[in-house]
C-alpha positions as CSV (number, residue, x, y, z in Angstrom):
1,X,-22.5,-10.2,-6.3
2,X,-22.0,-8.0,-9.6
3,X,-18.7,-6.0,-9.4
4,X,-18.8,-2.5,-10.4
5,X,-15.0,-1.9,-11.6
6,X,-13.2,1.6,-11.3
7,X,-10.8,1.4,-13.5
8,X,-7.3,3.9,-13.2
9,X,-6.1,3.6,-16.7
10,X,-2.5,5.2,-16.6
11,X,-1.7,3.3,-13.3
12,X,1.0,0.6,-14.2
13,X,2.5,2.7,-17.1
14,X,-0.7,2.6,-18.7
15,X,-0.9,-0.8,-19.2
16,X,-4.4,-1.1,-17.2
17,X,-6.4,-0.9,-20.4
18,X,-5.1,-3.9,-21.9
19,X,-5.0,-6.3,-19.1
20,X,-8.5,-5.0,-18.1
21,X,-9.6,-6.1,-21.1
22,X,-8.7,-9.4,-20.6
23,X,-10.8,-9.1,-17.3
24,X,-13.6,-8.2,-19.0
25,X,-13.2,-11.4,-21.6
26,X,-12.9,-13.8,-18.9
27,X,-16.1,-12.6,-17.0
28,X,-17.8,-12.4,-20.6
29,X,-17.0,-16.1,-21.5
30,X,-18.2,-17.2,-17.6
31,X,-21.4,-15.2,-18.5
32,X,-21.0,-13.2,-15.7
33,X,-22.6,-9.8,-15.0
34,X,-20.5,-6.6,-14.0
35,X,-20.1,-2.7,-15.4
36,X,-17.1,-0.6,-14.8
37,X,-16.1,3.3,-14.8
38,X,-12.3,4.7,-16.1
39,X,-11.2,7.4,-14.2
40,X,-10.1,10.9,-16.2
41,X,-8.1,12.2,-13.5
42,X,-5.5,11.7,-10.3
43,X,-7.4,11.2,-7.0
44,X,-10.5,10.3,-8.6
45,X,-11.4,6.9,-7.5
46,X,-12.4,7.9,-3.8
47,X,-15.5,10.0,-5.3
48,X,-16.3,7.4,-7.8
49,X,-16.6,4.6,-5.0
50,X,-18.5,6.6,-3.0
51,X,-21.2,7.7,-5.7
52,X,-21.0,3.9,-6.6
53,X,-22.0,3.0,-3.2
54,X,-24.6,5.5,-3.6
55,X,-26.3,4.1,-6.0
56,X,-26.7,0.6,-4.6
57,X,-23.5,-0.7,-5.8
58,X,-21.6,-3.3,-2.9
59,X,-19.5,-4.9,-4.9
60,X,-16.5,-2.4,-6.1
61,X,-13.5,-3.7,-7.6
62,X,-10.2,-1.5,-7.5
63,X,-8.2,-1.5,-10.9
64,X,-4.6,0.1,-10.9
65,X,-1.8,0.1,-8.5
66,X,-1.5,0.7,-4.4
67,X,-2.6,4.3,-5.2
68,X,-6.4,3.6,-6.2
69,X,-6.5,0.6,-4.0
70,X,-6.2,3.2,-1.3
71,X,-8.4,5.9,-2.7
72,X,-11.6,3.1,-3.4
73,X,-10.8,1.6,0.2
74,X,-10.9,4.9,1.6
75,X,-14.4,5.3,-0.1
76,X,-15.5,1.6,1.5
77,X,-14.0,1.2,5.1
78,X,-16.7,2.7,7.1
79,X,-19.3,1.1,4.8
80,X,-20.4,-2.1,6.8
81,X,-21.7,-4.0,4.0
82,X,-19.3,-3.1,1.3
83,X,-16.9,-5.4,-0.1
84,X,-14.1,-4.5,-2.6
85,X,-11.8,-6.5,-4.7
86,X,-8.9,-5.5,-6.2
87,X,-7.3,-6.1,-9.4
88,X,-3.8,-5.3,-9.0
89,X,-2.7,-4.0,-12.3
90,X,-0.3,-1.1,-11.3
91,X,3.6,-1.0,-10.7
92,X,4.4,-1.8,-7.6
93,X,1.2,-3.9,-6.2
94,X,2.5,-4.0,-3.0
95,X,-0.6,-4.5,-0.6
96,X,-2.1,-7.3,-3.0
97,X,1.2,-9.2,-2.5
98,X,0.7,-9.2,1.1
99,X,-2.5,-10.5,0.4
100,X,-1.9,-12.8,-2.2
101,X,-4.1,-11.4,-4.9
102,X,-3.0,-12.7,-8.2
103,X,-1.4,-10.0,-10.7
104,X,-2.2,-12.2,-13.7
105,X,-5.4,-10.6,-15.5
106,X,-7.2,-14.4,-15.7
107,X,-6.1,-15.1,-12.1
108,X,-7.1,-12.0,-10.7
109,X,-10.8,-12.0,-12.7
110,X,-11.6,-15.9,-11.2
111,X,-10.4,-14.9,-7.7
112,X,-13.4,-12.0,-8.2
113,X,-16.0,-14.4,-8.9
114,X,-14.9,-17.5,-6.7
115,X,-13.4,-16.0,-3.8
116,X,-14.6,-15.2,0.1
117,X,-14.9,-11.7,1.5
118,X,-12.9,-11.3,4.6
119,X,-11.7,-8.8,7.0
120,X,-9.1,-6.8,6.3
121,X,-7.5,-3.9,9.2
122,X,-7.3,-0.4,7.9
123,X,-4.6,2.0,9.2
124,X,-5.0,5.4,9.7
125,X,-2.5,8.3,9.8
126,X,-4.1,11.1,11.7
127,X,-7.8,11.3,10.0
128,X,-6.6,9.3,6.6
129,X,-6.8,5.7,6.2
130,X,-4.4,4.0,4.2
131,X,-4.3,0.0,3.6
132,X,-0.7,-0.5,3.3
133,X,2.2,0.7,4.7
134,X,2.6,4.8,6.5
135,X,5.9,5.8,7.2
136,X,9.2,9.0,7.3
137,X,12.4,9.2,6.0
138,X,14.2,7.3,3.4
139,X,11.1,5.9,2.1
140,X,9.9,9.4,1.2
141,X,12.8,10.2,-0.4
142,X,12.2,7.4,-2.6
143,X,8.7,7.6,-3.7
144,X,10.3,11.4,-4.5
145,X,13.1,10.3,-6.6
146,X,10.9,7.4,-8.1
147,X,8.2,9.8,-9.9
148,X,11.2,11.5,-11.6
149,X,11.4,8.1,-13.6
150,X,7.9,6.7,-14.1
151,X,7.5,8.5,-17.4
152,X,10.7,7.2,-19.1
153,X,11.1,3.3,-17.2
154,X,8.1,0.6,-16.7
155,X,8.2,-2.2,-14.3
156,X,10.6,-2.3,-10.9
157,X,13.2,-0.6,-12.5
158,X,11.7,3.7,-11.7
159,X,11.2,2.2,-7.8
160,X,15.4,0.7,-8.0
161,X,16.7,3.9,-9.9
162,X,14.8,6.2,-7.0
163,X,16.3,3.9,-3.9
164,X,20.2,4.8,-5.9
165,X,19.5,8.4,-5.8
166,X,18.0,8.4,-2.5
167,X,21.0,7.0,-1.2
168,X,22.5,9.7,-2.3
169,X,21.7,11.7,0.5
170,X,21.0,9.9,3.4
171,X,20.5,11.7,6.7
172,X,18.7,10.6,10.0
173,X,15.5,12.6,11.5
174,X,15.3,12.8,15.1
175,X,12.3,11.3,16.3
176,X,10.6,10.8,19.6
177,X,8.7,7.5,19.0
178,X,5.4,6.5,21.2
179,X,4.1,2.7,20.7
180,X,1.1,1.6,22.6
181,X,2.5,4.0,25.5
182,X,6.5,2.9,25.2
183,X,8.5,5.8,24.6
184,X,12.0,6.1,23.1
185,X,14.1,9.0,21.2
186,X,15.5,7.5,18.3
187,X,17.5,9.1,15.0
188,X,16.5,7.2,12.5
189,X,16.8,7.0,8.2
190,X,13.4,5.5,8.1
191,X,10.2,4.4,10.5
192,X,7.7,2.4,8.4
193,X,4.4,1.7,10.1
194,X,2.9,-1.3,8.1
195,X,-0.2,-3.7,7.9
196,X,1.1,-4.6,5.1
197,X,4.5,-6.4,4.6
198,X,6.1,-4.7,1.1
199,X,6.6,-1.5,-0.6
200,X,8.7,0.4,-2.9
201,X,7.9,-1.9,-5.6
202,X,7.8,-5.5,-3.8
203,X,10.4,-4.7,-0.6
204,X,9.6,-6.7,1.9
205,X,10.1,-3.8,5.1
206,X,7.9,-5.7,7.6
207,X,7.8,-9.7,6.3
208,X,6.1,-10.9,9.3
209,X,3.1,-8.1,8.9
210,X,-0.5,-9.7,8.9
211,X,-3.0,-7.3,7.7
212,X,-5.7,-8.7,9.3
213,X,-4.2,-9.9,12.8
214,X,-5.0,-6.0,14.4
215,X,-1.6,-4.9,14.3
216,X,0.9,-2.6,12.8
217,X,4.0,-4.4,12.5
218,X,7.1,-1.4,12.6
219,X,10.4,-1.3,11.2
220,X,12.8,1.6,11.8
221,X,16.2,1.4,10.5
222,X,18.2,4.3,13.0
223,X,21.0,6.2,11.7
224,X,23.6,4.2,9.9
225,X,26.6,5.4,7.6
226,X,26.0,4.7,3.8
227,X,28.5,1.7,3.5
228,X,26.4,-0.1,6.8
229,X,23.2,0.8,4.8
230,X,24.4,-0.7,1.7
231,X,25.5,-3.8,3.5
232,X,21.4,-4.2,4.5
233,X,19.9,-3.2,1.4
234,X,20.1,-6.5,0.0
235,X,18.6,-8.2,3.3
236,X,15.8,-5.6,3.3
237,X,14.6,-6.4,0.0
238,X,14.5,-10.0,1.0
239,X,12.8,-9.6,4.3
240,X,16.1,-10.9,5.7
241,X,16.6,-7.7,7.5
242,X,15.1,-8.5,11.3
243,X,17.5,-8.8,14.5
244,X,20.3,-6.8,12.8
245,X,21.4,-4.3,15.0
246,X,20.6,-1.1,13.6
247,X,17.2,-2.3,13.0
248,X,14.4,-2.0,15.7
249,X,11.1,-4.2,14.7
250,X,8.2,-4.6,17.0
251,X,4.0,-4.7,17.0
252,X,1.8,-2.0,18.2
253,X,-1.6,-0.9,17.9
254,X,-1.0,2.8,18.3
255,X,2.5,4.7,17.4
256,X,2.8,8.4,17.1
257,X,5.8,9.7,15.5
258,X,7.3,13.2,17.1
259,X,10.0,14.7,15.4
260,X,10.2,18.2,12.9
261,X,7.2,18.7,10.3
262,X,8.7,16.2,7.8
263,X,7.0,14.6,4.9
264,X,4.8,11.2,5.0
265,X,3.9,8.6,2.7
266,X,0.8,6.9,3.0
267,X,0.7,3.8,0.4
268,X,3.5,5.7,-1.9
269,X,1.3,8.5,-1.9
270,X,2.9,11.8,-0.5
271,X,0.6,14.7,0.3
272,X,0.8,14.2,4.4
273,X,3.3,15.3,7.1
274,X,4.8,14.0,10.7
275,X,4.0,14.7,13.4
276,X,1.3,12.3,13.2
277,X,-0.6,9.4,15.1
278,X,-1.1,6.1,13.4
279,X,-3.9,3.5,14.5
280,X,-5.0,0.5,13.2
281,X,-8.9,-0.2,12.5
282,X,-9.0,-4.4,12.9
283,X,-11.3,-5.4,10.4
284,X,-12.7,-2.4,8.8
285,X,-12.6,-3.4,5.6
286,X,-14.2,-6.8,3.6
287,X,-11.8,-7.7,0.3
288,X,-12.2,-10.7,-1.9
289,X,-9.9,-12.6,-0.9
290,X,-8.5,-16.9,-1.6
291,X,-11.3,-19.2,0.8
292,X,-9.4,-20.6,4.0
């Protein structure tokens, strides 16, 4: 198959351009066939992929961050005999590290050309997919606080400045959670719904998340004071975080979140709001992914 790229150039701090070029080299030198778009604009990607499919494209290749990962898999999940690959060149890359997608331009390219498509689940969040991780509360605040320092700090270091000022100003939501029919009323500082297992720039919130097993793994961290939360902080980065008591973790295929209009992310993406429904899609989408 010939991959058709879509490239988001300012993802990762703008460093796309050069480490797509090295992408390009490598498939250049394995004499290898391919063609590629650049997107101009935010939110672009989704249109792209689908005017790509179109026009007999089956092979689309993701370029950037978590962001146009979701916007070319939200293009591709209801196409049956699409596959995408990703090339994981943004800041936080959190769904390829769950899937163990190379970030390293040269690794990345010979994964595209050797590797096996496979299932992967898609979640969805009312009527919008998203690949990774959906979720309320502290998270929010963080991807917030995080784009305040995107256009002055590269790397991890925008995603660790925006979890300090979120701590800030912690406070719980009251939510009335429903999983797979279970009810419980819970006040929590954040419920994360995830297929995948990391986010905010490689935390890993749900360690034990398989994103193709037909599952949302869920982590909800109820109301805690900010010394307690500081105390876990450390384990929740690690993915050290699970059977401590203020944390609640547990599988579902279905979990609706009740609670005051409050506002979602959806793969660090914020645009979305609770109250909302999440369910999971098993297998709805192929990606290129390492043979078994």
């Amino acid at each position: 198959m010939r991959p058709y790229f879509i490239v988001n150039p300012i993802a990762g701090g703008g460093k796309v351009a050069e480490k797509f070029d090295r992408v390009k080299q490598y498939f250049e030198n394995k004499r290898a066939e391919f063609s590629f778009v650049t997107t101009d604009r935010a939110g672009q990607s989704t249109a792209l992929a689908e005017e790509a499919y179109e026009n007999g494209e089956r092979y689309i290749v993701a370029v950037g961050g978590d962001g146009t990962v979701n916007e070319v898999a939200s293009a591709l999940y209801t196409k049956d005999d699409a596959v995408m690959g990703i090339c994981p060149f943004g800041t936080g890359n959190d769904f390829a590290k769950a899937l163990s997608i190379p970030t390293e331009p040269d690794e990345a390219a010979e994964l595209l050309l050797s590797g096996e498509p496979r299932p992967v689940d898609i979640g969805m969040a009312g009527d919008k997919p998203f690949t990774n991780i959906g979720g309320i509360g502290f998270d929010v605040d963080v991807v917030i606080n995080t784009e305040k320092y995107k256009s002055r700090f590269h790397g991890i270091l925008p995603y660790l400045f925006g979890i300090v000022r979120s701590m800030t100003h912690l406070s719980g939501i009251k939510v009335r959670l429903t999983a797979d029919g279970e009810v419980s009323d819970e006040e929590v500082l954040l419920c994360a719904v995830a297929n995948g297992s990391h986010f905010g720039g490689g935390m890993a919130v749900a360690p034990e998340a398989d994103a193709s097993d037909g599952l949302f793994d869920v982590c909800v961290i109820k109301r805690v004071g900010l010394l307690k939360f500081l105390s876990l902080l450390p384990l929740f980065i690690k993915g050290k975080h699970l059977g401590k008591k203020p944390i609640k973790y547990f599988r579902a295929k279905e979990v609706s979140i009740d609670c005051e209009r409050s506002p979602l992310q959806l793969d660090g993406e914020l645009g979305e709001y609770a109250p909302v429904t999440f369910r999971i899609i098993p297998g709805a989408l192929k990606i290129m992914l390492k043979g078994c």
